[in-house]
C-alpha positions as protocol buffer text, in pm:
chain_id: "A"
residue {
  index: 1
  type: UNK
  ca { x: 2166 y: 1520 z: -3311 }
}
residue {
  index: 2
  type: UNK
  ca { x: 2400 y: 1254 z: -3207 }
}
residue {
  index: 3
  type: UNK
  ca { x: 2302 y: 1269 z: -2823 }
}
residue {
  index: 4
  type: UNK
  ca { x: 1942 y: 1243 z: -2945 }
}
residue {
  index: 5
  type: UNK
  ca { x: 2006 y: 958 z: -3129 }
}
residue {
  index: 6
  type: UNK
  ca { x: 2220 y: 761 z: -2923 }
}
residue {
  index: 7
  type: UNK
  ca { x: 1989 y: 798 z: -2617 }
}
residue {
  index: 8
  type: UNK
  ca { x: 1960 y: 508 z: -2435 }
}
residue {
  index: 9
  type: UNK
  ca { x: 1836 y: 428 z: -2056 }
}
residue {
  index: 10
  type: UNK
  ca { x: 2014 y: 242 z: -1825 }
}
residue {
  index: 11
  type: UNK
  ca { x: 1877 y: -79 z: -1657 }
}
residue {
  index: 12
  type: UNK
  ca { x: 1840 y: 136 z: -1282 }
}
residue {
  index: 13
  type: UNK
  ca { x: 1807 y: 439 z: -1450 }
}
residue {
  index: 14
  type: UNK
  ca { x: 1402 y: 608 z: -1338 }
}
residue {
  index: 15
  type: UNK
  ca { x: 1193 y: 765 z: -1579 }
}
residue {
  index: 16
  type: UNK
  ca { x: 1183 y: 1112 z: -1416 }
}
residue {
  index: 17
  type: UNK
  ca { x: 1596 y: 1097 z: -1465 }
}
residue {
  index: 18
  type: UNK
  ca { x: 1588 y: 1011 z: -1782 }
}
residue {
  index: 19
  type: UNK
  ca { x: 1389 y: 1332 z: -1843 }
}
residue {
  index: 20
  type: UNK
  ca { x: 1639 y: 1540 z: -1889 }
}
residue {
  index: 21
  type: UNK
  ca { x: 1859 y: 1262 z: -2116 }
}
residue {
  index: 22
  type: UNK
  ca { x: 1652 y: 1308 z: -2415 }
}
residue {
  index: 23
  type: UNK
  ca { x: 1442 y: 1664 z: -2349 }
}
residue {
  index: 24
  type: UNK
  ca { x: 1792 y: 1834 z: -2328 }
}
residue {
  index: 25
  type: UNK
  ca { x: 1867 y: 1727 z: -2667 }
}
residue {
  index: 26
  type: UNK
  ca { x: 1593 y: 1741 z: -2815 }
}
residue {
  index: 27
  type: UNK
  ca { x: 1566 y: 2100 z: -2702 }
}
residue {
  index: 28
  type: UNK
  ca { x: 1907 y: 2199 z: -2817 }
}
residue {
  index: 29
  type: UNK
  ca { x: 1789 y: 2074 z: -3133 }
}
residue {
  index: 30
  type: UNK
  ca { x: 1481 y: 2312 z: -3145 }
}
residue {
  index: 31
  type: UNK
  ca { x: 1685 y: 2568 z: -3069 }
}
residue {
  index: 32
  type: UNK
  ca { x: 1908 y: 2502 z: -3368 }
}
residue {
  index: 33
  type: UNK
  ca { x: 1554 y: 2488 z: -3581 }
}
residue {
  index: 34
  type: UNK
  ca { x: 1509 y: 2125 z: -3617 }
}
residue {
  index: 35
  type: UNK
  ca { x: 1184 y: 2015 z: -3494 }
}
residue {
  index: 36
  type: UNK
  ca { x: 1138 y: 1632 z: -3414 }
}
residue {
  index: 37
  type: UNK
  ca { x: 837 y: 1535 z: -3465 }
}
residue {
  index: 38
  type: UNK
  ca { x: 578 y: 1353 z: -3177 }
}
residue {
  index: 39
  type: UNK
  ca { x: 576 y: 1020 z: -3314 }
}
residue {
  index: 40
  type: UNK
  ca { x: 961 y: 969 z: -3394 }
}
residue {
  index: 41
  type: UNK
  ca { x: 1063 y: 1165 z: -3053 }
}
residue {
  index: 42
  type: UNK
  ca { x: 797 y: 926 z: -2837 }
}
residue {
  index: 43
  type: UNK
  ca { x: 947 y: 605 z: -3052 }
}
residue {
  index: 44
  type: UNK
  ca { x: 1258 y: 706 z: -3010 }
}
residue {
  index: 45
  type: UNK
  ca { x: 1263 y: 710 z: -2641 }
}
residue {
  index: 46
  type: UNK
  ca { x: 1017 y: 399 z: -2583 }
}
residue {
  index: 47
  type: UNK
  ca { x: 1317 y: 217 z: -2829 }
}
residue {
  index: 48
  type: UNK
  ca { x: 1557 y: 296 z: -2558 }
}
residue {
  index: 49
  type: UNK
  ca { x: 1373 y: 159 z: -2249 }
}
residue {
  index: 50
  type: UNK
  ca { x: 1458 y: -132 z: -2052 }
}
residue {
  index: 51
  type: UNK
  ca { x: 1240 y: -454 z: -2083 }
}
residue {
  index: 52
  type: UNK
  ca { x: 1082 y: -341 z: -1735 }
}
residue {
  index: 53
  type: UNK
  ca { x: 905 y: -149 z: -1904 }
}
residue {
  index: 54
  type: UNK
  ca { x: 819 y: -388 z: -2238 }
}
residue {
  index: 55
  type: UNK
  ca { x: 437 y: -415 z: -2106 }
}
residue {
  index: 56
  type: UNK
  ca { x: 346 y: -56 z: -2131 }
}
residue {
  index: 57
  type: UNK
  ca { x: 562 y: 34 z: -2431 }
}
residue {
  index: 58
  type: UNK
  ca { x: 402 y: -288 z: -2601 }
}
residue {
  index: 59
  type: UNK
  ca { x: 61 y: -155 z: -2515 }
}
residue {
  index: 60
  type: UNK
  ca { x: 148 y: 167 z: -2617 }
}
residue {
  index: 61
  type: UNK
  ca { x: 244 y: 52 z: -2991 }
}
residue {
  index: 62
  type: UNK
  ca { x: -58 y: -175 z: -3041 }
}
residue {
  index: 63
  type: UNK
  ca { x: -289 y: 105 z: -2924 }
}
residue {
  index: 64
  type: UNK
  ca { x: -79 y: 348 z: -3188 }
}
residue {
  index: 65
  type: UNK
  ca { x: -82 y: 598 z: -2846 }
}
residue {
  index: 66
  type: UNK
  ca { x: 285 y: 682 z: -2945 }
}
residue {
  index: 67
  type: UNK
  ca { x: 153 y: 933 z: -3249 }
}
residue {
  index: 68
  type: UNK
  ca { x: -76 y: 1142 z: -3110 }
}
residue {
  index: 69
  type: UNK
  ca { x: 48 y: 1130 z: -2756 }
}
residue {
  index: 70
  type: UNK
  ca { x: 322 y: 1461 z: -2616 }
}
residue {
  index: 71
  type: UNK
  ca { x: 635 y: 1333 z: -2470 }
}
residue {
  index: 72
  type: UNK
  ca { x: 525 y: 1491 z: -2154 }
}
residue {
  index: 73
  type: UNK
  ca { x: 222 y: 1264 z: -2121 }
}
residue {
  index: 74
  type: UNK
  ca { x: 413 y: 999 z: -2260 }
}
residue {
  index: 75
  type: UNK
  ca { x: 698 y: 1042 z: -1944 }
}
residue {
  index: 76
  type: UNK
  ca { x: 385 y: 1116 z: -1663 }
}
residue {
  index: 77
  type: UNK
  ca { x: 215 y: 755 z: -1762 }
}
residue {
  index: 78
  type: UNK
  ca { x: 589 y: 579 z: -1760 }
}
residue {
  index: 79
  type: UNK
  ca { x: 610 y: 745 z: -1430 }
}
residue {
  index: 80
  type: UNK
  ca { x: 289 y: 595 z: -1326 }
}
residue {
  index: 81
  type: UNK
  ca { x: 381 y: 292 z: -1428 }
}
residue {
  index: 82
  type: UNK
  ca { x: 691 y: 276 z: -1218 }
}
residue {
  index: 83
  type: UNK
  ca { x: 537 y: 356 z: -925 }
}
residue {
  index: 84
  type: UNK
  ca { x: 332 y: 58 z: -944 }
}
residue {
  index: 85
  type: UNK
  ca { x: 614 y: -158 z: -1049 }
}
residue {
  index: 86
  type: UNK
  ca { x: 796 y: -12 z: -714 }
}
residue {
  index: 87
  type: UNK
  ca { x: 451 y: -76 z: -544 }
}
residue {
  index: 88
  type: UNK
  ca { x: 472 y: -447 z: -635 }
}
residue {
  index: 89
  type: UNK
  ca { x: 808 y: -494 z: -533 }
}
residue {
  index: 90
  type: UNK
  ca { x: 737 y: -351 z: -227 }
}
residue {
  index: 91
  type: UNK
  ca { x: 459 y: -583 z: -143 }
}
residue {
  index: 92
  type: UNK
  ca { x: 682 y: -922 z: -258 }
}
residue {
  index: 93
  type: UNK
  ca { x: 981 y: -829 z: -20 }
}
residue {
  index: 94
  type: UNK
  ca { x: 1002 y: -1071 z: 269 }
}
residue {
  index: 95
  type: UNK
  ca { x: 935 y: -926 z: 584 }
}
């Protein structure tokens, strides 16, 4: 329980890394018969991202998405929304 809720992402640190920082936990904690429910698990983790990431977890709240959504989808659109973010970066590097 305390790795679960002391997760936290580094500044660097890529969504599909960070994966395994909260689903190993959390696991370990179903295994031990304590189910986390969608909503806190999905709050939870959006709590610990870096402000890179501020638009989509902002848009995320507002639209109440982080209730009904499983963490997996949750991760896959974070992961979507890195890419772009590594997309744009990509395109303002000088040549």
């Amino acid at each position: 329980m305390h790795d679960y809720e002391l997760f936290s992402l580094g500044k660097d640190d890529s969504i599909k890394d960070t994966q395994n920082m909260i689903l190993v936990p959390m696991n370990s904690l179903s295994q031990l018969g304590m189910e986390i429910p969608e909503k806190e698990l999905n709050r939870n983790f959006v709590r610990a991202m870096s402000k890179r990431f501020a638009s989509i977890v902002t848009t995320s709240q507002n639209n109440d998405n982080l209730g009904s959504m499983n963490i997996l989808t949750l991760f896959g659109e974070l992961e979507e929304y890195e890419a772009q973010l590594k997309m744009y970066d990509q395109e303002e590097e000088p040549v």
